[in-house]
C-alpha positions in Angstrom: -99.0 -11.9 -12.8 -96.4 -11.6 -15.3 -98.0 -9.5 -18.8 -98.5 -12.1 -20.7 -101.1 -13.4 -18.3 -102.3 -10.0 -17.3 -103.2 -9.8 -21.6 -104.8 -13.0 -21.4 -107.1 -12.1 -18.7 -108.1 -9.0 -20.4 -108.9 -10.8 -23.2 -110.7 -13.5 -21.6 -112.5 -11.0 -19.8 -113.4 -8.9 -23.1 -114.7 -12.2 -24.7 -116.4 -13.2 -21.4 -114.5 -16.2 -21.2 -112.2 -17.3 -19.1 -113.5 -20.3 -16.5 -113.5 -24.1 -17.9 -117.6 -23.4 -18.1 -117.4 -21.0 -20.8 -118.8 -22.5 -23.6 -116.3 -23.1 -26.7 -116.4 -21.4 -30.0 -117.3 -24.1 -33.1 -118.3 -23.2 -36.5 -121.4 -25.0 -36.4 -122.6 -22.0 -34.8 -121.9 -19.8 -37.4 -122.3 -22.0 -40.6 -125.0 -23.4 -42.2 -125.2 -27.3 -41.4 -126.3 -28.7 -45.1 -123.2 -26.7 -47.3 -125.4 -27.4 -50.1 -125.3 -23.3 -51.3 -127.4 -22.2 -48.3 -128.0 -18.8 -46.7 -126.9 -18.1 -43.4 -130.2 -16.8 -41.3 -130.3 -13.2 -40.0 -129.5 -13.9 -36.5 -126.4 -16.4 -37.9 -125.4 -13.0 -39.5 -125.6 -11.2 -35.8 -123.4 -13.9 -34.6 -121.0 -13.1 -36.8 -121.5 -9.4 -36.7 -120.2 -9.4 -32.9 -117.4 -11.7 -33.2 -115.8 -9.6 -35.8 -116.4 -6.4 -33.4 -115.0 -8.7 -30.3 -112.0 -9.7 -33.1 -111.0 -6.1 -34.0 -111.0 -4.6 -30.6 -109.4 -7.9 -29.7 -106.5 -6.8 -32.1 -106.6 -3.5 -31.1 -105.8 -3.9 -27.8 -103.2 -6.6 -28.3 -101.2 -3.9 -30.6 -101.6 -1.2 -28.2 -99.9 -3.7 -25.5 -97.7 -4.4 -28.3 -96.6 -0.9 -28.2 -96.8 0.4 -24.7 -94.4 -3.1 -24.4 -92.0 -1.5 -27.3 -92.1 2.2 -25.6 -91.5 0.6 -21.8 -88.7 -1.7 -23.2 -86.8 1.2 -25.5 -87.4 3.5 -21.5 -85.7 0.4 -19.5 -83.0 -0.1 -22.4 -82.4 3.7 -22.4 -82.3 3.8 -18.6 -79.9 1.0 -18.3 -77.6 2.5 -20.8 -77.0 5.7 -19.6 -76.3 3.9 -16.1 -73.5 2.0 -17.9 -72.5 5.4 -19.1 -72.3 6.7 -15.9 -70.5 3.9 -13.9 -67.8 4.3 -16.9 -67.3 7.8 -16.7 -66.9 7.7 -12.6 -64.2 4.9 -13.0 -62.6 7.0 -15.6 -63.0 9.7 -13.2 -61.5 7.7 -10.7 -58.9 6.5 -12.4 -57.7 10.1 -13.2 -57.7 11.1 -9.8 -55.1 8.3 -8.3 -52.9 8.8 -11.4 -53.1 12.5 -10.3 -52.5 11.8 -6.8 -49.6 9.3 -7.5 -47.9 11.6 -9.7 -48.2 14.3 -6.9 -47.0 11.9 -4.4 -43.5 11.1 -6.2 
């Protein structure tokens, strides 16, 4: 499961979604049907009250993915960098030493 997926499934999971069952999300839920000025009822207001909670933790979690993403990449990028640095520095080594040996030799 690549991360992308593995975030989607956490988030389908968090919403308590996820299977073509789940029922979808449609503002006529949420909004008053006449648009003529009306209220929205107390339990319309509840509605609305947990989707914004679901929302922010929603975010939350999708920028601390973000970042342990950033961190783990900046760790592989250093990792791979300072094996470049050491695959130079035995060539030069290398190098060095049959020059050495070569001059030793003639």
């Amino acid at each position: 499961m690549t991360v992308k997926e593995d975030r989607r499934a956490r988030i389908q999971k968090m919403m308590g979604g996820g299977s073509d069952s789940s029922p979808k999300i449609s503002a006529d839920k949420f909004l008053p049907s006449g648009g003529q000025g009306e209220y929205i009822s107390s339990n319309q207001a509840k509605t609305l009250n947990v989707v914004n909670v679901k929302l922010g933790s929603i975010s939350n979690t999708l920028k601390d993915s973000l970042v342990l993403s950033k961190v783990r990449m900046g760790i592989e990028r250093r990792k791979a960098e300072e094996l470049r640095r050491k695959k130079t520095m035995k060539r030069m080594r290398n190098r060095r030493f049959v020059r050495k040996m070569r001059r030793m030799g003639t």
